[in-house]
PLY file of the C-alpha trace (Angstrom):
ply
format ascii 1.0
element vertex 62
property float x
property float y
property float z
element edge 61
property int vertex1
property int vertex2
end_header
0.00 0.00 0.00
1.22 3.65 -0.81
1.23 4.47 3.10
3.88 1.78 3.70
6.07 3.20 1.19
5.63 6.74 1.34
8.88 6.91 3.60
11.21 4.97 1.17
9.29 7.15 -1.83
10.90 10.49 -0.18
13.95 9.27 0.46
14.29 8.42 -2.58
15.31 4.78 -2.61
12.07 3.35 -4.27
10.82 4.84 -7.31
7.07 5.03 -8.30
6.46 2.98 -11.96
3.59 3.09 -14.11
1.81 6.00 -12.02
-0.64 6.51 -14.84
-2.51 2.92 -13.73
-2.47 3.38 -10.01
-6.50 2.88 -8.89
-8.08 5.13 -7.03
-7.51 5.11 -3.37
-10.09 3.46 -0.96
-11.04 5.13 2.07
-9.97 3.51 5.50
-12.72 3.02 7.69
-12.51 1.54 10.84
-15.55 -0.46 12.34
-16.97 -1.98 15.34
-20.31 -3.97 16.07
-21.67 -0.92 18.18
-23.68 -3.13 20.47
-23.34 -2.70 24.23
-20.78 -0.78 26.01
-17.54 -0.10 23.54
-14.76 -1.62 25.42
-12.03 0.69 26.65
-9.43 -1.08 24.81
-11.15 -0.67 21.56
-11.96 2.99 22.27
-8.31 3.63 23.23
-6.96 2.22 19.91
-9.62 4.09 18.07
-8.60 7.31 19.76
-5.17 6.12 18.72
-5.49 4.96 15.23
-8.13 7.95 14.21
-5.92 11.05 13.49
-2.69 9.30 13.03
-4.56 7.33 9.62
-6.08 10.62 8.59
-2.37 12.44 8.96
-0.66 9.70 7.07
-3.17 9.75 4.16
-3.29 13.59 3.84
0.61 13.84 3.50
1.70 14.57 -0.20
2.59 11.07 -1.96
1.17 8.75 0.32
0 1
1 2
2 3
3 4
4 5
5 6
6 7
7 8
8 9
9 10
10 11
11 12
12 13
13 14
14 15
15 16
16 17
17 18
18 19
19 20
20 21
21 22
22 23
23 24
24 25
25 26
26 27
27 28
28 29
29 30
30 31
31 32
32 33
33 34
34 35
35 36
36 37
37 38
38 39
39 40
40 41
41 42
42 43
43 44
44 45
45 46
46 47
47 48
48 49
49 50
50 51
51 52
52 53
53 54
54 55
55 56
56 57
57 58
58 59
59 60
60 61
């Protein structure tokens, strides 16, 4: 996926090829059954995960 390369993109020691048949990108969604109480540990890594997916997907060639 282009967020697990991004890094080595930059630096320069991976090179994007045939950029002109890349799909589009999905959106990440993250989902949980919604019944009952949400456990803590699920709402701590949803706290976590959250903004640091929707920073890594807004930075330019990612």
């Amino acid at each position: 996926m282009s967020y697990q390369m991004a890094d080595a993109i930059r630096a320069g020691a991976v090179k994007t090829t045939l950029e002109a048949f890349e799909p589009v990108p999905w959106p990440i969604s993250l989902v949980h059954p919604g019944q009952g109480i949400l456990p803590l540990k699920l709402r701590a890594f949803l706290d976590f995960a959250g903004p640091r997916l929707k920073a890594r997907l807004k930075e330019p060639g990612v």
